[in-house]
C-alpha positions in Angstrom: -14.3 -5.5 -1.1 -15.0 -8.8 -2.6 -13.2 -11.7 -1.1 -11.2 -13.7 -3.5 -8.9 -16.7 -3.7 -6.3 -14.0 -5.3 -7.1 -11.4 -2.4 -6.8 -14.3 0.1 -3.5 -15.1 -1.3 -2.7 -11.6 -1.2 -3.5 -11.1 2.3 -1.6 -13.9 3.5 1.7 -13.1 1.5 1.6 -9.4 2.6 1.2 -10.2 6.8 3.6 -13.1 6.1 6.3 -10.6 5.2 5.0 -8.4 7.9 6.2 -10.6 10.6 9.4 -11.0 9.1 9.2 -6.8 9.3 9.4 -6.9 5.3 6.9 -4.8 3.0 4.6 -6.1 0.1 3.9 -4.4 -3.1 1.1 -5.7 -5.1 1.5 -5.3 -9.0 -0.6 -6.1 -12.1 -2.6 -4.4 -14.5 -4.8 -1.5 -14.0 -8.1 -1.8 -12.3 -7.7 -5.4 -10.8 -8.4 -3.9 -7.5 -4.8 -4.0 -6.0 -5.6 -0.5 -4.5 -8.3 -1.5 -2.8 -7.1 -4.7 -1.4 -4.2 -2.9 0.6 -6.6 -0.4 1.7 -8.7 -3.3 2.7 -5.9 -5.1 4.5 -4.7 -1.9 6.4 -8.4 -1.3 8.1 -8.3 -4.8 9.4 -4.7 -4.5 10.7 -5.3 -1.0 12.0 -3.6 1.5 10.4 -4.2 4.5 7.9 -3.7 4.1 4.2 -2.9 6.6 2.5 -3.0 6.7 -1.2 -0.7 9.2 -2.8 -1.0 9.6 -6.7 2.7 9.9 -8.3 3.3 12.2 -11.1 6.3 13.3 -13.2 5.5 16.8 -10.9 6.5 15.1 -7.5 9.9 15.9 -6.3 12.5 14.7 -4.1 11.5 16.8 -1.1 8.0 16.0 -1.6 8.1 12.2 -1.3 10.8 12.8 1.6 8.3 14.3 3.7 5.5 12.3 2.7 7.9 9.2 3.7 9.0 11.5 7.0 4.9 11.5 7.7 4.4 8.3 7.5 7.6 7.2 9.3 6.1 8.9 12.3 2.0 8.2 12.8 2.7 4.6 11.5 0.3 4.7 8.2 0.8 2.6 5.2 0.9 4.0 1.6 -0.4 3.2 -1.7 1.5 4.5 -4.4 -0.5 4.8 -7.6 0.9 5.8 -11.2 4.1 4.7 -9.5 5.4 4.7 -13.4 
């Protein structure tokens, strides 16, 4: 991954809200390496990313359990096509 002042800034604001036990979400148009840069950010705090592709086929159930999984083992999740 390729350190920028934008992935910098990123970094920061996500662990900020971290130790105020809030979550980030990183948006913006397609291929501007949001993705990666949580990905990024997970392997130096630690934890498993998981990145889960969202379609119109994805149910209720379905995201419950992948939210249940991730609950438990203490991963963090990209959703992409979160449309």
């Amino acid at each position: 991954l390729l350190i920028t002042p934008l992935t910098e800034r990123c970094f920061v604001t996500c662990i900020s809200a971290m130790t105020q036990m809030y979550g980030g979400a990183p948006e913006g148009p397609a291929g501007t390496g949001k993705t990666e840069t949580v990905k990024e950010l997970a392997k130096i705090c630690g934890r498993f990313c998981l990145v889960f592709n969202c379609s119109e086929g994805v149910d209720v159930m379905t995201m419950a359990r992948f939210f249940r999984g991730l609950v438990q083992v203490g991963a963090w999740s990209c959703l992409d096509e979160f449309n």
